[in-house]
N, CA, C and O of each residue as an XYZ file, in Angstrom:
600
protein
N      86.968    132.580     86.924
C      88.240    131.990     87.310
C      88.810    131.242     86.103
O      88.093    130.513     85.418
N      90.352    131.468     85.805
C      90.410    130.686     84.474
C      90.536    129.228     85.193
O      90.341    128.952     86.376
N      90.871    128.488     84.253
C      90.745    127.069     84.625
C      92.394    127.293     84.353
O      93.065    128.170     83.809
N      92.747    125.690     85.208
C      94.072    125.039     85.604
C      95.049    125.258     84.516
O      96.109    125.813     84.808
N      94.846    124.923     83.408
C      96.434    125.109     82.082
C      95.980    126.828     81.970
O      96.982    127.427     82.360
N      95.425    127.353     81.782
C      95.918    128.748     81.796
C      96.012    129.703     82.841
O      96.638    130.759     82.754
N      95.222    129.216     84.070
C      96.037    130.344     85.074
C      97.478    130.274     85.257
O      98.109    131.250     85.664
N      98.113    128.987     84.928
C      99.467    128.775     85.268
C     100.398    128.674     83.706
O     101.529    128.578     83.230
N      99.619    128.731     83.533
C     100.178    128.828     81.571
C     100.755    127.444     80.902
O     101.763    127.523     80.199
N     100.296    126.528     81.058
C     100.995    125.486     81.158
C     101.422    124.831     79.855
O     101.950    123.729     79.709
N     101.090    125.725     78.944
C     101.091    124.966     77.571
C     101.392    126.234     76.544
O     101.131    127.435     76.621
N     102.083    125.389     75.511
C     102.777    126.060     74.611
C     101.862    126.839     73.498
O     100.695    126.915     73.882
N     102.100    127.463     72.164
C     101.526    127.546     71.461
C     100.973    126.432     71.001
O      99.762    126.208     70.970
N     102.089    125.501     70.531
C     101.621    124.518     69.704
C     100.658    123.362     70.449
O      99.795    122.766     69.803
N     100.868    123.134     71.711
C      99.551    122.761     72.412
C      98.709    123.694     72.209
O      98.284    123.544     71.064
N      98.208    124.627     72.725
C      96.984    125.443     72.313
C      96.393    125.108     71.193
O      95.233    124.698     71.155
N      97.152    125.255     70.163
C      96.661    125.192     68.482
C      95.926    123.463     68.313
O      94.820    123.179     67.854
N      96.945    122.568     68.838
C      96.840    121.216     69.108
C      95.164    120.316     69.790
O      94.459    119.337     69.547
N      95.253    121.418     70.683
C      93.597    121.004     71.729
C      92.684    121.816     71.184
O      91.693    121.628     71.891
N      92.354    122.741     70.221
C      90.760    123.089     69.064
C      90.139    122.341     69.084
O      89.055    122.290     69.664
N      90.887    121.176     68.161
C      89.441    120.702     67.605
C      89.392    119.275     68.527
O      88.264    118.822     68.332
N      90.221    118.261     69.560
C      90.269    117.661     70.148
C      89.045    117.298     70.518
O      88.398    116.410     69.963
N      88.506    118.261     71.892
C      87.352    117.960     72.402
C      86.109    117.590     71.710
O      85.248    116.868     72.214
N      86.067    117.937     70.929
C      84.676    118.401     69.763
C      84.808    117.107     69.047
O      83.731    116.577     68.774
N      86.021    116.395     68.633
C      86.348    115.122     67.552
C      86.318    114.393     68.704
O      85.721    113.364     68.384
N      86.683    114.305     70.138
C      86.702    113.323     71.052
C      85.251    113.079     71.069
O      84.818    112.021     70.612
N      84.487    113.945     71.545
C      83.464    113.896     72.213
C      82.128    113.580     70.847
O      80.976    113.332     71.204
N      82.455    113.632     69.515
C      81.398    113.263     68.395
C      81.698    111.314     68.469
O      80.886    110.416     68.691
N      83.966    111.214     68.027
C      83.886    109.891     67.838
C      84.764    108.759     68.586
O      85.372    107.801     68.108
N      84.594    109.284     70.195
C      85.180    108.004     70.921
C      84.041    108.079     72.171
O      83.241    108.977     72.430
N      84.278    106.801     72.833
C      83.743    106.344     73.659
C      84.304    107.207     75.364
O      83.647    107.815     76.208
N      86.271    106.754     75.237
C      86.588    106.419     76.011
C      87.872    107.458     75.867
O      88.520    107.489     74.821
N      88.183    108.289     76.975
C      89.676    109.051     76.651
C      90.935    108.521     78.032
O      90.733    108.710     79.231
N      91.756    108.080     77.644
C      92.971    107.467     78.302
C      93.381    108.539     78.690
O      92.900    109.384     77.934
N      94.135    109.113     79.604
C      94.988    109.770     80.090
C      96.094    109.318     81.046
O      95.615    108.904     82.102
N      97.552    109.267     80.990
C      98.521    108.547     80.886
C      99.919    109.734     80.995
O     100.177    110.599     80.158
N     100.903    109.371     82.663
C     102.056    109.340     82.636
C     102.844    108.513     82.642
O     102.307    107.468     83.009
N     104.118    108.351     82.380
C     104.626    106.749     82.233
C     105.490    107.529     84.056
O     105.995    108.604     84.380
N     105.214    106.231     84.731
C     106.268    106.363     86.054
C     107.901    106.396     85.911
O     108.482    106.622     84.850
N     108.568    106.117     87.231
C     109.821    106.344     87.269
C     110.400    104.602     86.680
O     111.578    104.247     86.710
N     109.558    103.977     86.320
C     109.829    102.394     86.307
C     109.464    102.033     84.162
O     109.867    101.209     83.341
N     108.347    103.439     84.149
C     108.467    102.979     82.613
C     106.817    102.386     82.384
O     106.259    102.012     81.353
N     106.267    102.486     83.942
C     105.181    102.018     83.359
C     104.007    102.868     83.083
O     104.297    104.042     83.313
N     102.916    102.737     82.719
C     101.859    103.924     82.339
C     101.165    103.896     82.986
O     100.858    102.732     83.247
N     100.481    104.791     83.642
C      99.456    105.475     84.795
C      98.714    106.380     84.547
O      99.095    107.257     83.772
N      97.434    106.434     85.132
C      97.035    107.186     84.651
C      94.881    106.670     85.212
O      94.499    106.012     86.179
N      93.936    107.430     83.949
C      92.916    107.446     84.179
C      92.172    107.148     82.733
O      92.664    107.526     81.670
N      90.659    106.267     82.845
C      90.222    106.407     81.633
C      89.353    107.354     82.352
O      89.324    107.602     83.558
N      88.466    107.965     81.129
C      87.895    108.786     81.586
C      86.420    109.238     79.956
O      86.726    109.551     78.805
N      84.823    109.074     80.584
C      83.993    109.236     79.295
C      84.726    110.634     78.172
O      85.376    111.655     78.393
N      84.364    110.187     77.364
C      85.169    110.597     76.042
C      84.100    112.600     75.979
O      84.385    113.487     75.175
N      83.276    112.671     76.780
C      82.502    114.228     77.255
C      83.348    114.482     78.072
O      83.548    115.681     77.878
N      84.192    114.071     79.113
C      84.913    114.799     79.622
C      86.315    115.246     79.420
O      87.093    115.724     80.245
N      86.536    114.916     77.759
C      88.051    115.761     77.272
C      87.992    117.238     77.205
O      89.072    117.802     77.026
N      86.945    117.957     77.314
C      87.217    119.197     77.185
C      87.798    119.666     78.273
O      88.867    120.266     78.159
N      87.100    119.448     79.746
C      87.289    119.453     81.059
C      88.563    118.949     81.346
O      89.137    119.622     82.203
N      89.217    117.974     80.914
C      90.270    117.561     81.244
C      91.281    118.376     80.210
O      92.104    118.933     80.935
N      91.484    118.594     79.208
C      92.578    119.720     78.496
C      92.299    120.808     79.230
O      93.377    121.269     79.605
N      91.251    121.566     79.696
C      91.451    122.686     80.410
C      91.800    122.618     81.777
O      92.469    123.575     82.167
N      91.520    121.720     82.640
C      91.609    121.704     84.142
C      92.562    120.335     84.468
O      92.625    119.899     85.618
N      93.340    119.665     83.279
C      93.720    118.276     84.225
C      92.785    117.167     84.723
O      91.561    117.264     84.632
N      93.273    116.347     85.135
C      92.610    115.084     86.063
C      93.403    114.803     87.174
O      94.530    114.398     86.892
N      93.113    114.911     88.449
C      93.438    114.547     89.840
C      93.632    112.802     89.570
O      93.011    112.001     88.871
N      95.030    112.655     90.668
C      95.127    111.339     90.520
C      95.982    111.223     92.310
O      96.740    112.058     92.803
N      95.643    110.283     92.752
C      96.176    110.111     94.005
C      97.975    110.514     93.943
O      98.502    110.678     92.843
N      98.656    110.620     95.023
C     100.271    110.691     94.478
C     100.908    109.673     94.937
O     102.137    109.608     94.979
N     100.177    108.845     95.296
C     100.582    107.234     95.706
C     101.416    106.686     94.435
O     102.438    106.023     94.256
N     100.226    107.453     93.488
C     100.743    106.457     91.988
C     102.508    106.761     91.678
O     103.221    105.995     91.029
N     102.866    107.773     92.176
C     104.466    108.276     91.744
C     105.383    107.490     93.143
O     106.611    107.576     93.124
N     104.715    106.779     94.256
C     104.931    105.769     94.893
C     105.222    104.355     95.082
O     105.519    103.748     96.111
N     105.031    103.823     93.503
C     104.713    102.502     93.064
C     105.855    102.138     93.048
O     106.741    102.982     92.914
N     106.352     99.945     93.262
C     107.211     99.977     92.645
C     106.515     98.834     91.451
O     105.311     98.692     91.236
N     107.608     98.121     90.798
C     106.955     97.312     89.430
C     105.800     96.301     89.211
O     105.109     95.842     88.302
N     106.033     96.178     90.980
C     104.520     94.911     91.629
C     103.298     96.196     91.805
O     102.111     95.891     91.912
N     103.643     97.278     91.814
C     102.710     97.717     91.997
C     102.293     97.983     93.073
O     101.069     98.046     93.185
N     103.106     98.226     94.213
C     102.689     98.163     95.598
C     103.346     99.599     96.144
O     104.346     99.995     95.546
N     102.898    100.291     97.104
C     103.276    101.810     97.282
C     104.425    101.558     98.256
O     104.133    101.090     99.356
N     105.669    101.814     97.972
C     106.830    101.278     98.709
C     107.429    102.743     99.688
O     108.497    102.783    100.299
N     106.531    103.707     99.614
C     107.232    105.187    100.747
C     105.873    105.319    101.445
O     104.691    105.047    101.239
N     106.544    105.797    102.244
C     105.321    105.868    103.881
C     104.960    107.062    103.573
O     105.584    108.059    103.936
N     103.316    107.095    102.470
C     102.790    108.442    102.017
C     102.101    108.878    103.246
O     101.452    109.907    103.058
N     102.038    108.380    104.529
C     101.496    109.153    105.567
C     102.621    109.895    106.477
O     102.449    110.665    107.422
N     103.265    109.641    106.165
C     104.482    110.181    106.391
C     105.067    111.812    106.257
O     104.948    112.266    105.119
N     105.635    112.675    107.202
C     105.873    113.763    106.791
C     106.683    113.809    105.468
O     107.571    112.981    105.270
N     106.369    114.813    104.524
C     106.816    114.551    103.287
C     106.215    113.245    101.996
O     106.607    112.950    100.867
N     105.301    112.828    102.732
C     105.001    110.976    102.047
C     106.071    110.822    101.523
O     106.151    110.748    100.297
N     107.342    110.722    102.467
C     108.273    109.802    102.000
C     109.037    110.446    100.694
O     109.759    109.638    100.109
N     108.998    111.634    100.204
C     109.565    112.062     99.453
C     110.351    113.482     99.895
O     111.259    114.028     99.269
N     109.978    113.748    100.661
C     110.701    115.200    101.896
C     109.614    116.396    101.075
O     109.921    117.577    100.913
N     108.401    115.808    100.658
C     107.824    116.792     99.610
C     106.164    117.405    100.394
O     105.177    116.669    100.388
N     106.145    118.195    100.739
C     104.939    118.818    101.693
C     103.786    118.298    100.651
O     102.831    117.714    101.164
N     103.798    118.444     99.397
C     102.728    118.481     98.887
C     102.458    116.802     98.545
O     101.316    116.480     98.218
N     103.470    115.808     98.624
C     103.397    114.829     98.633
C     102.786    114.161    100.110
O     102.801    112.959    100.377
N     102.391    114.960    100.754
C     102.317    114.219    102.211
C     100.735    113.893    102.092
O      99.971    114.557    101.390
N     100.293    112.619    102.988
C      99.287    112.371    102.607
C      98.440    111.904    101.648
O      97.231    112.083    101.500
N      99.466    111.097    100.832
C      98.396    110.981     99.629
C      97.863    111.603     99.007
O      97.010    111.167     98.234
N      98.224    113.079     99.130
C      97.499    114.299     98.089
C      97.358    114.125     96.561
O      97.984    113.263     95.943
N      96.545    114.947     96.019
C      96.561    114.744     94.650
C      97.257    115.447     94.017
O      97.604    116.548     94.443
N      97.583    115.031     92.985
C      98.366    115.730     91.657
C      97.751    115.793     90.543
O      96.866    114.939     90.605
N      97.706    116.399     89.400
C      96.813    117.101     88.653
C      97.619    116.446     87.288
O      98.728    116.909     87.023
N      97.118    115.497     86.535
C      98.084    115.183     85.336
C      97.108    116.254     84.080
O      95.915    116.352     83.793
N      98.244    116.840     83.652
C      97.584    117.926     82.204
C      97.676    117.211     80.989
O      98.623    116.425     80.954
N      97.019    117.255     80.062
C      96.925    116.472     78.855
C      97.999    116.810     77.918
O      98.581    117.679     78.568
N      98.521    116.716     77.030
C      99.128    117.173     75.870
C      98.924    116.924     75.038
O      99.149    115.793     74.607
N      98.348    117.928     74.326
C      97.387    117.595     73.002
C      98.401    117.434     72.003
O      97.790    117.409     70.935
N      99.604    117.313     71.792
C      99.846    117.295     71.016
C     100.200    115.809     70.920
O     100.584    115.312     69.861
N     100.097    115.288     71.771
C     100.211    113.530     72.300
C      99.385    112.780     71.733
O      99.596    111.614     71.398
N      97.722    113.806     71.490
C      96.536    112.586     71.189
C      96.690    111.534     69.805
O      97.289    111.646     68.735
N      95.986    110.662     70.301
C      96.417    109.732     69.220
C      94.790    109.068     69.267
O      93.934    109.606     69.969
N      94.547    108.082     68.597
C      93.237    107.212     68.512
C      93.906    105.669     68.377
O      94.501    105.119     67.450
N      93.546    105.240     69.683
C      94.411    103.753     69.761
C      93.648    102.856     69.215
O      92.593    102.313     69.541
N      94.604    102.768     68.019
C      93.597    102.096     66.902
C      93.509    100.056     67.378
O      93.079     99.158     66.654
N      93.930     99.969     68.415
C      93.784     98.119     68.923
C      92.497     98.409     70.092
O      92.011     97.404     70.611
N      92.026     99.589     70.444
C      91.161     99.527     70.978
C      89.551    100.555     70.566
O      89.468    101.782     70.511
N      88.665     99.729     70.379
C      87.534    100.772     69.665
C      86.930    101.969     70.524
O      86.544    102.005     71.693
N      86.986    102.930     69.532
C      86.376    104.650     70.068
C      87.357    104.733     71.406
O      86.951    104.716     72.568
N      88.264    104.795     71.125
C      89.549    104.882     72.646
C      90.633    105.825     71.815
O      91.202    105.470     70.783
N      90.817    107.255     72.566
C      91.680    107.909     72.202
C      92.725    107.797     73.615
O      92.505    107.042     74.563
N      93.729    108.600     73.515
C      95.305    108.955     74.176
C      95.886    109.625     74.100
O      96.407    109.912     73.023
N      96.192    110.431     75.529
C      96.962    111.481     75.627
C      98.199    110.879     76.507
O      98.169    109.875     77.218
N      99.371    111.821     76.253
C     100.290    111.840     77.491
C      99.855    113.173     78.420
O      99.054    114.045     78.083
N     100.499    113.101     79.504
C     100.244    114.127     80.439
C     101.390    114.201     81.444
O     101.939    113.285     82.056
N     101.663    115.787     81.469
C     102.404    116.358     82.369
C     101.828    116.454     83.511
O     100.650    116.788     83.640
N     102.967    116.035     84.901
C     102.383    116.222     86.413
C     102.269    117.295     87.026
O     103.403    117.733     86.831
N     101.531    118.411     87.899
C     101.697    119.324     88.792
C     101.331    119.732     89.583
O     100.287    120.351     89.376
N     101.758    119.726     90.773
C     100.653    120.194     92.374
C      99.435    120.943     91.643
O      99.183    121.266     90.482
N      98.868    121.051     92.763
C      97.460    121.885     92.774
C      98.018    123.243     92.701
O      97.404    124.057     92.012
N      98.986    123.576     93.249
C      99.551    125.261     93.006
C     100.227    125.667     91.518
O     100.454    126.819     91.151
N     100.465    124.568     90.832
C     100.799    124.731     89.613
C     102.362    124.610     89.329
O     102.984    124.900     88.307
N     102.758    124.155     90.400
C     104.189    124.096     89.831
C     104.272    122.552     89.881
O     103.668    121.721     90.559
N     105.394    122.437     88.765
C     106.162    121.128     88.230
C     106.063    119.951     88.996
O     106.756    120.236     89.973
N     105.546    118.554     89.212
C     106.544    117.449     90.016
C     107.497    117.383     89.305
O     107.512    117.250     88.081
N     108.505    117.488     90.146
C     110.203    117.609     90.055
C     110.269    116.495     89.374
O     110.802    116.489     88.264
N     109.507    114.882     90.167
C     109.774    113.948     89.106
C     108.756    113.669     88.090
O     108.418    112.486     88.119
N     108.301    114.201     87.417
C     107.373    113.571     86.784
C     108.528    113.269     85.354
O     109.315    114.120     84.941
N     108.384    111.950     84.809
C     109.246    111.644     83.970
C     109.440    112.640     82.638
O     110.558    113.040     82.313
N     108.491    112.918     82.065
C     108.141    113.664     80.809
C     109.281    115.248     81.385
O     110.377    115.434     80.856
N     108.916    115.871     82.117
C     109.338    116.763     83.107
C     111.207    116.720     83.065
O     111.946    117.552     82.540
N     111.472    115.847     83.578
C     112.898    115.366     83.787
C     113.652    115.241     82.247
O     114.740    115.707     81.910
N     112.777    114.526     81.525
C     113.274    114.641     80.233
C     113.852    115.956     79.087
O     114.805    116.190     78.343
N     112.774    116.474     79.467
C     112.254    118.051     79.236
C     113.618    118.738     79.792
O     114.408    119.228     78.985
N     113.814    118.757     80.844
C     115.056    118.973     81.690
C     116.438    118.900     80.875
O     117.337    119.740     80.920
N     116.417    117.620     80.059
C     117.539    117.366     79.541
C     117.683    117.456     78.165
O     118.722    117.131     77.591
N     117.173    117.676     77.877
C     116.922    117.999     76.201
C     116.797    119.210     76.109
O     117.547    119.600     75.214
N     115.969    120.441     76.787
C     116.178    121.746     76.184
C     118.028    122.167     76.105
O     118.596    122.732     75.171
N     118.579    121.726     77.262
C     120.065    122.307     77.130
C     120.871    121.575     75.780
O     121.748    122.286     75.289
N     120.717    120.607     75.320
C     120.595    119.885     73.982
C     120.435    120.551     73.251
O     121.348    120.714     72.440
N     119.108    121.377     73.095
C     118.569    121.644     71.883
C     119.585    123.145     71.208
O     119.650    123.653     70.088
N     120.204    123.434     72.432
C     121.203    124.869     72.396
C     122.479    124.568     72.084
O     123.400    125.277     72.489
N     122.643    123.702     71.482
C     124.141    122.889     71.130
C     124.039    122.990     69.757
O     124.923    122.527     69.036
């Protein structure tokens, strides 16, 4: 079975080329791998996660509740995720289901204020592989390719 970024293709060349040598440099010289979407508010979310499991996570994602795309700035889940739709009219949002944040290797960085701690950003997407509509990175993406044709 392929794993999650390539049954659905989720990544570019230059990601591909980007995640080589990642895992292999994560996993010799950090401790600790961040994985991180910024919400609809700006703030960052996300998972740490042992620095052996970056390979697993560039190929398959990390599950994260979908409460978290629920938050408001206190931090408190402000839509009724038990709710048909959890409050977003979104089937796959119902329930508190999970969402799958994908890494982007071309994001990694080594956060040099914190020791053996690397960082990715990450794109959101159901378990079926298609897009959250909101995931910020996503929306952006949205507005800039028609940009880039100007």
């Amino acid at each position: 079975v392929p794993d999650f970024v390539e049954r659905f293709g989720l990544w570019s060349e230059a990601q591909r080329s980007a995640a080589v040598g990642i895992a292999q440099s994560a996993e010799k010289n950090l401790d600790t791998l961040r994985l991180s979407f910024a919400d609809q508010h700006g703030v960052l979310r996300g998972k740490s996660l042992a620095a052996d499991g970056t390979g697993a996570a560039l190929r398959n994602g990390c599950s994260i509740t979908s409460t978290l795309l629920a938050k408001d700035t206190s931090h408190r889940t402000v839509y009724p995720v038990w709710s048909e739709g959890g409050g977003f009219g979104l089937a796959e949002m119902a329930g508190a289901r999970d969402v799958i944040m994908v890494p982007d290797p071309t994001t990694f960085r080594v956060l040099p204020w914190l020791s053996r701690t690397g960082w990715m950003l990450c794109d959101l997407y159901f378990p079926d592989g298609s897009s959250v509509p909101f995931s910020t990175r996503r929306v952006c993406q949205e507005v800039l390719t028609p940009l880039e044709s100007r």
